[in-house]
C-alpha positions as CSV (number, residue, x, y, z in Angstrom):
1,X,0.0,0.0,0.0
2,X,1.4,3.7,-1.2
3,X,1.9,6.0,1.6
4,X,-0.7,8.4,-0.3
5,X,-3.0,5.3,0.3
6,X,-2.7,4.6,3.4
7,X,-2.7,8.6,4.6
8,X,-5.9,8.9,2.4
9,X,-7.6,6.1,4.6
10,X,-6.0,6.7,8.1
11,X,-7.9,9.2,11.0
12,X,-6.7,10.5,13.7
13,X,-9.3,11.8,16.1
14,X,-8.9,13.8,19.6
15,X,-12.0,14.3,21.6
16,X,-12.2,16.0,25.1
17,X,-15.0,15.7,27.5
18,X,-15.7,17.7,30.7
19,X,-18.5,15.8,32.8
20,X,-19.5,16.7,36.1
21,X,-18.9,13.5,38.2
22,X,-15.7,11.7,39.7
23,X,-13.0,10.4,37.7
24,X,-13.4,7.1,39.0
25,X,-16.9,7.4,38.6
26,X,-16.6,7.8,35.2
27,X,-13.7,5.4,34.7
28,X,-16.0,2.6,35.7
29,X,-18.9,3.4,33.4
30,X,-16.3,3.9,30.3
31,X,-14.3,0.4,31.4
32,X,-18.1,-1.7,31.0
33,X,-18.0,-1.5,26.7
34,X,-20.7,-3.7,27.0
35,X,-22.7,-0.9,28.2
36,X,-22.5,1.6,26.0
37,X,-25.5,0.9,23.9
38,X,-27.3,2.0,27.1
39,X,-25.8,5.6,27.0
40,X,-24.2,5.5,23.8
41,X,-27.3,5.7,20.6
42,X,-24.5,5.5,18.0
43,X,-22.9,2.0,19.5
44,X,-25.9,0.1,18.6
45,X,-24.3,-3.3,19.7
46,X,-21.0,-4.7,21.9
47,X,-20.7,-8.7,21.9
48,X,-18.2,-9.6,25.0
49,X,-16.0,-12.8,23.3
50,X,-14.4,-12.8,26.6
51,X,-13.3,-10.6,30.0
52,X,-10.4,-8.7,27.2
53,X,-12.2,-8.6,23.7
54,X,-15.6,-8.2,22.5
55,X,-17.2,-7.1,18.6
56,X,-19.0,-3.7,18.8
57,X,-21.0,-2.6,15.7
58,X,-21.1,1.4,15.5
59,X,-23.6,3.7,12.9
60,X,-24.3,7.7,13.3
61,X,-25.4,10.1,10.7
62,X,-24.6,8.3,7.7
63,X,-26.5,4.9,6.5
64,X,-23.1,2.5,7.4
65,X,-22.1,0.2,9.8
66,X,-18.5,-0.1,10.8
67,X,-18.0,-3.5,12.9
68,X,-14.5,-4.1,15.0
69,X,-13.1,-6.5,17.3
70,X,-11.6,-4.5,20.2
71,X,-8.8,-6.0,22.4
72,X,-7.7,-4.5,25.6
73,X,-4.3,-3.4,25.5
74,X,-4.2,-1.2,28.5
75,X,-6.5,-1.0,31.8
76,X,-5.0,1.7,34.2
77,X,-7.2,2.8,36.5
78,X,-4.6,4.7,38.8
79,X,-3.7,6.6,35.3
80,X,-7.0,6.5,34.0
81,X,-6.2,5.0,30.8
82,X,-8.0,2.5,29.0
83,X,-7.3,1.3,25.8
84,X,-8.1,-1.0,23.0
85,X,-6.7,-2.7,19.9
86,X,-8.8,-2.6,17.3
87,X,-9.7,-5.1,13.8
88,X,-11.9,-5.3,11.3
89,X,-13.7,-2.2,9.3
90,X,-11.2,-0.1,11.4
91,X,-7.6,-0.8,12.1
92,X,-5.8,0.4,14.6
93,X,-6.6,1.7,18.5
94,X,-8.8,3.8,20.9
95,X,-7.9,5.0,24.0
96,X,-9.9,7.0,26.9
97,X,-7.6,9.0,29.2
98,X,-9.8,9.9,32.4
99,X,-8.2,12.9,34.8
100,X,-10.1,15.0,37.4
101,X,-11.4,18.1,35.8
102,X,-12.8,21.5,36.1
103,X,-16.2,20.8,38.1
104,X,-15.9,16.9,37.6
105,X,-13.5,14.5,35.3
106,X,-11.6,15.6,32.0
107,X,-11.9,12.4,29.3
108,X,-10.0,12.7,26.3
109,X,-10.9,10.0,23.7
110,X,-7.8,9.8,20.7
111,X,-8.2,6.8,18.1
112,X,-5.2,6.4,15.6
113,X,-7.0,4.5,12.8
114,X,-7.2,3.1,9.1
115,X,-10.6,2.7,7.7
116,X,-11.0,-1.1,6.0
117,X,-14.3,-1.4,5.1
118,X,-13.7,-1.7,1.2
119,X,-17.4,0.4,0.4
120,X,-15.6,3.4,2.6
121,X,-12.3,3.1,1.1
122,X,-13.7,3.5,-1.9
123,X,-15.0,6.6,-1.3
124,X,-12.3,7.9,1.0
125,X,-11.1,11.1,-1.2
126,X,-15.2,12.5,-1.5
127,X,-16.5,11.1,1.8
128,X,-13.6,12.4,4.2
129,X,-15.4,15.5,5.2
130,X,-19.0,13.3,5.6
131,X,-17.0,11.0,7.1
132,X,-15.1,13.4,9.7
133,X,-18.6,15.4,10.4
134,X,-20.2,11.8,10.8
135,X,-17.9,11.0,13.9
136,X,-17.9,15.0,15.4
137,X,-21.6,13.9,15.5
138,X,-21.5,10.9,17.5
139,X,-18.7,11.6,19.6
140,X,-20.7,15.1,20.8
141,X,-23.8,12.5,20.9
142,X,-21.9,10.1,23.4
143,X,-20.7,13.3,25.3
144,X,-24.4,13.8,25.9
145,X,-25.5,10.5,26.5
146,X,-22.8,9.5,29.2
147,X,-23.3,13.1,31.0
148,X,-27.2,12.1,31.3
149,X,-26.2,8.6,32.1
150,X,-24.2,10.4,35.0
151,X,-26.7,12.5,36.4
152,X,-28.8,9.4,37.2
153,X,-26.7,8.8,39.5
């Protein structure tokens, strides 16, 4: 694969959240994947395969599915890190950083990713900005959804 290629199909995404509730708090509802379709309405489905992997399918704005096994590489609650490996429609890895914050907890969410679904890929040089407005859609979404999961208490 050219390096034009593979910088055509690669994203790199940075994402910080400021939610009024503990750090640890927090830390333990982002470390239960399985969850997120509870919170989450763009992470319609997480499959456990076993207590370090599971299969989540995601779909926001745009009428596609992107399906990946995710593999823990990294549970750290004294940092706050938590991250995962990640195959299939995306390659590469996804990683929440959770630090007290202003009022509450500081998350930053950064993924370092290539897109693999061969439908996407096609369309990689026309459907980056879709694609880029897709994900500031369900990132702001999950924001949302986790802060009212919060406040439930």
């Amino acid at each position: 694969m050219s390096d034009w290629s593979r910088r055509l199909h690669r994203y790199r995404f940075r994402t910080v959240w400021l939610l009024p509730a503990p750090p640890t708090v927090v830390y333990a509802v982002l470390e239960r994947a399985e969850a997120y379709p509870c919170w989450w309405p763009q992470v319609r489905e997480v499959t456990p395969l076993d207590d370090r992997s599971g299969i989540a399918r995601f779909r926001s704005l745009l009428p596609y599915d992107l399906t990946v096994v995710a593999s823990e590489r990294v549970r750290d609650p004294g940092r706050g890190v938590l991250e995962t490996a990640l195959r299939g429609d995306l390659a590469g890895w996804a990683r929440w950083t959770v630090v007290p914050g202003a009022g509450g907890t500081r998350v930053v969410f950064e993924q370092d990713v290539e897109l693999r679904k061969p439908l996407l890929r096609r369309f990689a040089l026309l459907g980056r900005p879709a694609f880029l407005a897709n994900h500031a859609l369900m990132m702001r979404a999950g924001r949302r959804g986790l802060a009212a999961w919060l406040a439930r208490g």
